[in-house]
N, C-alpha and C positions, 0 to 999 in steps of 0.2 A: 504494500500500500504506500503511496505517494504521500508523503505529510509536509511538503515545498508549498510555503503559504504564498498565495495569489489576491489581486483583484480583479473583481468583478462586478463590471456596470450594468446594473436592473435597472428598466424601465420598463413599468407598468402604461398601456394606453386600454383602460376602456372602452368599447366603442359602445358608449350608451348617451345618454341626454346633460347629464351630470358628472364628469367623471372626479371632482375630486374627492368625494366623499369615502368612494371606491379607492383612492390610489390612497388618501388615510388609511381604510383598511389594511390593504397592502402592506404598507410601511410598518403599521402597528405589527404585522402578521414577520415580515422582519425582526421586530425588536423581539418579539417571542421568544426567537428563535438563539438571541444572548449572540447571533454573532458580531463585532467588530464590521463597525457598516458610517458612516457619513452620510446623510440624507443632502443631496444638492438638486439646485434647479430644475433641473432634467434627466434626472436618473440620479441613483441611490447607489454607491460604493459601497462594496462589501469584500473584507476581507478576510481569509481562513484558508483552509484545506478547499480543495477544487468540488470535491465531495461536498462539504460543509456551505459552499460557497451557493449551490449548484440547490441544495435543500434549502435553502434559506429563498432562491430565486421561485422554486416552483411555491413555494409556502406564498410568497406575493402572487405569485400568480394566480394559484388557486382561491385566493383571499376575496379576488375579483369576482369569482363565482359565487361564493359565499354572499359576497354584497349584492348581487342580485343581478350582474349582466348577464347577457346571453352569448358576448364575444367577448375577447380578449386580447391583444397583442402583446406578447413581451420579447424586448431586446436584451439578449445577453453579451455582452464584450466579456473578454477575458485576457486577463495579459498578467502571461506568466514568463520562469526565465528559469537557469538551471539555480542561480542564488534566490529564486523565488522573487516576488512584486509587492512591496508595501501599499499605503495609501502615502504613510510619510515617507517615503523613498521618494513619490510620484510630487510632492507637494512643499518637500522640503524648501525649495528655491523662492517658492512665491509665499511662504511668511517671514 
């Protein structure tokens, strides 16, 4: 098993009338989930094991169902390396 921590960019898009109530869900269905995660503008950084990373993505995604859509898109980026991918590795420069 691979334990080289990764991030990984979720974005939730509902495709219903309202969706930000739904993408709360989401988010919240994230925090759940205790992984290491940044909520930003347009998608939600998560970081952990690829696996971890990956459970935490469909847990949003799913969350959308829960909240009562009938569709759902979600964008997964992933950017790993053989030294692994932080959030602060990624962000160092710009604080």
């Amino acid at each position: 098993m691979n334990d080289r921590i990764v991030t990984v960019g979720v974005q939730v898009l509902p495709l219903c009338e309202d969706p930000y109530p739904v993408v709360d869900r989401a988010i919240a269905a994230i925090r759940a989930t205790g992984i290491k995660h940044q909520v930003c503008p347009m998608e939600t950084v998560l970081e952990g094991t690829l696996e971890a990373c990956l459970a935490a993505a469909r847990a949003a995604h799913d969350a959308c169902f829960e909240g009562g859509v009938k569709r759902a898109l979600t964008i997964i980026k992933i950017s790993d390396g053989l030294d692994g991918s932080t959030i602060e590795d990624k962000m160092e420069k710009y604080r």
